[in-house]
NURO-360969 format. One record per residue (C-alpha): residue in one letter; x, z, y. Coordinates in steps of 0.5 Angstrom, whole numbers, padded with zeros to 4 digits, always signed. Layout:
N
AXZY;...
# end
This chain:
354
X-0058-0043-0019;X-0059-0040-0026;X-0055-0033-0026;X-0050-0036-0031;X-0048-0040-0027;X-0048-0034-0021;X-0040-0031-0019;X-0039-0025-0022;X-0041-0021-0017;X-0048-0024-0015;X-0050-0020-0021;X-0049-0014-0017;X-0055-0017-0011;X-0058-0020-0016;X-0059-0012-0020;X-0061-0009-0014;X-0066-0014-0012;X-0069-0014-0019;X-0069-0006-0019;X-0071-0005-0012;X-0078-0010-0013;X-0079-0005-0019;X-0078+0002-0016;X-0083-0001-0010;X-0088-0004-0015;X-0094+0001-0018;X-0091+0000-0026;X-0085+0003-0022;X-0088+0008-0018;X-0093+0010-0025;X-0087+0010-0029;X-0083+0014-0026;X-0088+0019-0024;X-0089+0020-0032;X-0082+0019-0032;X-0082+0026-0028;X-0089+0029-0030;X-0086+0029-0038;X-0079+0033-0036;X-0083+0038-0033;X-0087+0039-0040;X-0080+0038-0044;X-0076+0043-0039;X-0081+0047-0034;X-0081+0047-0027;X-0075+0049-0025;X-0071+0043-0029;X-0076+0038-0027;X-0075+0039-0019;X-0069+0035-0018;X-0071+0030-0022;X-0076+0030-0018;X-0073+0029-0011;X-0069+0023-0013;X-0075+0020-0015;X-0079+0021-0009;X-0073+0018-0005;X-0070+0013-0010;X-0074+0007-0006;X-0072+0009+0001;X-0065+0010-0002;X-0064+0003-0005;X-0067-0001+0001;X-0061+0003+0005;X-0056+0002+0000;X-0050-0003+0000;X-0049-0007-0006;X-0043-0007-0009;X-0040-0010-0016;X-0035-0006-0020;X-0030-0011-0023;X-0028-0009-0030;X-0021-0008-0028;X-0023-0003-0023;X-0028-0001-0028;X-0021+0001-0033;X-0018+0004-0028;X-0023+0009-0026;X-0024+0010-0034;X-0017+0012-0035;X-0017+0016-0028;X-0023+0020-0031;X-0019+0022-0035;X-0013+0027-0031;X-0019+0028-0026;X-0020+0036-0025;X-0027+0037-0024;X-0028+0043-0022;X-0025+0042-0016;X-0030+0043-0009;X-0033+0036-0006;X-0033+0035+0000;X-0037+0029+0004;X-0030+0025+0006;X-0030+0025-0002;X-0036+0019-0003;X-0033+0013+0001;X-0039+0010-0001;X-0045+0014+0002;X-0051+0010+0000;X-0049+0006-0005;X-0052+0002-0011;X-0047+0001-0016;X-0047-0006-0022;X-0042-0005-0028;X-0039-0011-0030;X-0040-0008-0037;X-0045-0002-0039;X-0043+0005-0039;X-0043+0008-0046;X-0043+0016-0047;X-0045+0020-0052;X-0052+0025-0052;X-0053+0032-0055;X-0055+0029-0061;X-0049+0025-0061;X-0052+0019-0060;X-0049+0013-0056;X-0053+0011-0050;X-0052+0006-0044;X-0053+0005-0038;X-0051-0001-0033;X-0052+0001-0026;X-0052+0007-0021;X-0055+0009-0015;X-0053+0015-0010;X-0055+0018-0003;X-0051+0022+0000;X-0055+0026+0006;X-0057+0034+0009;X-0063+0037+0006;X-0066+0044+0005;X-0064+0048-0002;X-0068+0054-0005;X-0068+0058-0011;X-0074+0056-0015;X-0077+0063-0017;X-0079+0063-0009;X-0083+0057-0008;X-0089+0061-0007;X-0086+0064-0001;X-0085+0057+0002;X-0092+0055-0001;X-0095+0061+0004;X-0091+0057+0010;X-0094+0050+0008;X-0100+0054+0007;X-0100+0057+0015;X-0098+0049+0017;X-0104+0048+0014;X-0102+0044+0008;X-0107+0047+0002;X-0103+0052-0003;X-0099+0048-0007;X-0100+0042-0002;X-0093+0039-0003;X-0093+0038-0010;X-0100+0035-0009;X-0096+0029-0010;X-0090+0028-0013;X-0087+0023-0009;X-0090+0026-0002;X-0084+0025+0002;X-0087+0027+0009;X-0087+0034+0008;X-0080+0036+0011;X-0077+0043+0011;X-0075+0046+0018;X-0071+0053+0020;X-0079+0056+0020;X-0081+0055+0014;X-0074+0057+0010;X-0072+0063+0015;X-0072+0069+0011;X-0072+0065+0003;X-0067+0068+0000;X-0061+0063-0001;X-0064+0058+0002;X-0060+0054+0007;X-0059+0046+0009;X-0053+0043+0005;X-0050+0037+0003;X-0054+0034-0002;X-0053+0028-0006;X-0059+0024-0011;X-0057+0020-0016;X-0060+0015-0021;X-0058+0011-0027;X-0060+0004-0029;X-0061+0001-0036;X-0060-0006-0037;X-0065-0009-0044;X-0058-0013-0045;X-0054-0007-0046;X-0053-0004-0053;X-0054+0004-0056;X-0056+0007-0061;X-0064+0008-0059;X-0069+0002-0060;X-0074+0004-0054;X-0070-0003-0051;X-0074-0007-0055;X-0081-0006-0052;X-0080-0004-0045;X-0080-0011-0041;X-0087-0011-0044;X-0089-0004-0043;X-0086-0004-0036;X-0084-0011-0034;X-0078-0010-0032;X-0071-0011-0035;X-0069-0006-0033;X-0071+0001-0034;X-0069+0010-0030;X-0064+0012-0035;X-0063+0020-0031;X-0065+0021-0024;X-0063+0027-0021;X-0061+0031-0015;X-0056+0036-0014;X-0052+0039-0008;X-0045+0039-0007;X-0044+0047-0008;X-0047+0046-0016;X-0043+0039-0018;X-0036+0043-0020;X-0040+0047-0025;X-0040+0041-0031;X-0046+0046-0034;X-0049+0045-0028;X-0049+0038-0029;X-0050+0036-0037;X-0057+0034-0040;X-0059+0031-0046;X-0058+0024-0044;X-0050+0025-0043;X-0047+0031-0047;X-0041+0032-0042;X-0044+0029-0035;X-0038+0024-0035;X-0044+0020-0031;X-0042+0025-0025;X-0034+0024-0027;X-0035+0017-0027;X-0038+0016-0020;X-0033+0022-0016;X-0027+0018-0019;X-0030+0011-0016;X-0031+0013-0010;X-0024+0017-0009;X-0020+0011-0012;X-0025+0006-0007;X-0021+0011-0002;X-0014+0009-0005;X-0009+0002-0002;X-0009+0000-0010;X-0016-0002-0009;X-0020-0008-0005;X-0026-0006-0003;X-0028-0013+0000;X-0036-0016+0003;X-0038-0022+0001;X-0043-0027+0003;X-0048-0029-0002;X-0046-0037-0005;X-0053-0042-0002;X-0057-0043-0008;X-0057-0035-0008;X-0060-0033-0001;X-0065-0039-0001;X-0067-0035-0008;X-0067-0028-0004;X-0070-0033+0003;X-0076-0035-0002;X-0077-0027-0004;X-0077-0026+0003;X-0072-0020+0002;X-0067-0018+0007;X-0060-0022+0005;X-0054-0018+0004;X-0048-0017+0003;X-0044-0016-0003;X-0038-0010-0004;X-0034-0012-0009;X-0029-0007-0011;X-0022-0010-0015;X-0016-0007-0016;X-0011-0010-0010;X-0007-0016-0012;X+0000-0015-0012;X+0007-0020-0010;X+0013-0019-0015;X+0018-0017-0012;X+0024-0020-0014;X+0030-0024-0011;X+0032-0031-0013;X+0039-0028-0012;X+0037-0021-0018;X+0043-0020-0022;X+0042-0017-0030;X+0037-0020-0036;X+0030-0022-0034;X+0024-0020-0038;X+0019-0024-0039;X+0011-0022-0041;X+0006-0025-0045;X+0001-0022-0040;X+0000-0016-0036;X-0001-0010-0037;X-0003-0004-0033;X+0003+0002-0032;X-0002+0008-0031;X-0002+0013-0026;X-0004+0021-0025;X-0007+0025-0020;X-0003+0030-0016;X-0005+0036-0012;X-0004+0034-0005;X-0004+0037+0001;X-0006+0035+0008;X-0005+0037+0014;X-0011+0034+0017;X-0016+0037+0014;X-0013+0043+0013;X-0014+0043+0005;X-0011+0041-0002;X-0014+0035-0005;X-0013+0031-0012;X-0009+0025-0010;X-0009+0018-0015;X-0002+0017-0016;X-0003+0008-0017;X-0003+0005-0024;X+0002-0001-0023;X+0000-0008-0026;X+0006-0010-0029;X+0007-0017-0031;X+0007-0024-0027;X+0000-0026-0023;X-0001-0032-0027;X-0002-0029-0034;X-0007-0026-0036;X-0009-0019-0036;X-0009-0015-0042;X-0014-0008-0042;X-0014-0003-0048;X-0017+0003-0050;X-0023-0001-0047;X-0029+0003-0050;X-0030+0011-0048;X-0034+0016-0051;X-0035+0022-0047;X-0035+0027-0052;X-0030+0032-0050;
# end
């Protein structure tokens, strides 16, 4: 089936298979390694490490993660309940509903950089696992550790995207700060067709052979996210990248959103059958229908709408008893109008640049 004629959400597994087969692919491996190398020469060692991680890992990420398409109606109200979201709250695990996932937008995200420049990206990738943290500065510490478990000195950045080499209690014991905490790798996805304000687009199919191209990968645990002058870089002024994928994943939690699977159309899995990938299905991620409630008996004067429009909500601290905690709750954005009009969203392109 030509993509165009493909449900919108197919996009979502048709994106992840194309981004999957470069990541796997040696043009892939090759760029992301130059990828890493060049924030190691622009930022030191320390700056690089995270990036690093998510690198190394984001083949096996994405071969685990469930695809999903976020509509543009769910991609609105995320927008504007990033808005009153305070970000400065702690993350807890039960916060990602989703704890591998791969992301496809229905339209590009727009942020602006530290030069004030507009850039896009179209698809987000995260993982949500346990993994052993350390300060950078002591490095040469564990490097000693590896050493006695006979790696060479320096043997586990002898490759950048060696993974075989897992951390144990032995080999961090002692290590000031350093301890196993929830972690999350997370990367971002442009797509040739998405506009911004920089032209290396244009050559990229050609360089890399691929549409799609690693925008930001990086790592981070959960203690670190809270602290936006933790998370912001050159290529998102503000990190509303992290803004975005924390209130995504709290509004997937909430009844105004549908989270649904659905199973590839024919002409989509004999595609993936040919490619001889495995077929999966897809989370589609909507904005919950809702039936008027209004009885034919109602007395006063009835309004009639041209099309709908959202009545948009608000977040409130909350208190649960179940876990013991106070927490952001997303008071609903109510759609207002009948089912079979249109629904009319403004205020469409946002500009992270507070």
């Amino acid at each position: 089936m030509p993509p165009q004629q493909r449900p919108d959400w197919e996009r979502a597994l048709v994106a992840y298979h194309e981004v999957l087969d470069f990541v796997k692919s040696p043009r892939g491996q090759s760029y992301l390694k130059s990828w890493v190398e060049n924030r190691r020469e622009a930022y030191g060692y320390e700056h690089m490490q995270p990036s690093q991680v998510a690198a190394a890992w984001l083949d096996d990420d994405l071969a685990s993660a469930d695809a999903i398409f976020v509509t543009e109606e769910m991609q609105y109200v995320t927008y504007r309940a990033m808005e009153g979201f305070r970000r400065s709250e702690p993350v807890w695990i039960d916060d990602f509903f989703i704890r591998n996932g791969f992301a496809v937008l229905a339209e590009p995200f727009q942020s602006l950089d530290v030069k004030g420049r507009k850039t896009s990206w179209r698809a987000i990738s995260w993982n949500v696992e346990q993994m052993w943290t350390i300060d950078p500065k002591y490095r040469d510490i564990l490097s000693e550790r590896l050493k006695a478990r006979g790696i060479p000195f320096g043997g586990y950045m002898r490759d950048l995207f060696d993974t075989s080499i897992r951390l144990n209690e032995d080999d961090i014991r002692g290590i000031p700060g350093a301890r196993e905490e929830w972690t999350v790798r997370v990367t971002l996805f442009a797509h040739e067709d998405d506009p911004d304000d920089y032209n290396f687009k244009d050559n990229w199919r050609k360089e890399i052979g691929s549409s799609w191209l690693v925008t930001h990968t990086t790592s981070f645990p959960f203690s670190a996210i809270p602290d936006i002058r933790e998370m912001r870089g050159e290529g998102d002024a503000d990190a509303a990248w992290l803004t975005f994928l924390r209130v995504l994943n709290r509004l997937m939690a909430e009844k105004l959103i549908s989270k649904g699977r659905r199973q590839p159309t024919r002409p989509t899995r004999r595609w993936l059958l040919k490619k001889n990938v495995p077929i999966k299905d897809v989370v589609v991620i909507e904005l919950r229908r809702r039936q008027q409630k209004r009885s034919e008996n109602d007395g006063g004067e009835h309004r009639e709408f041209s099309h709908r429009f959202i009545r948009h909500g608000h977040w409130r601290n909350q208190w649960y008893p179940s876990i013991g905690r106070h927490r952001q709750k997303y008071i609903e954005d109510m759609i207002i109008g009948p089912e079979d009009k249109p629904l009319v969203l403004k205020d469409r392109v946002w500009n992270f640049d507070r």
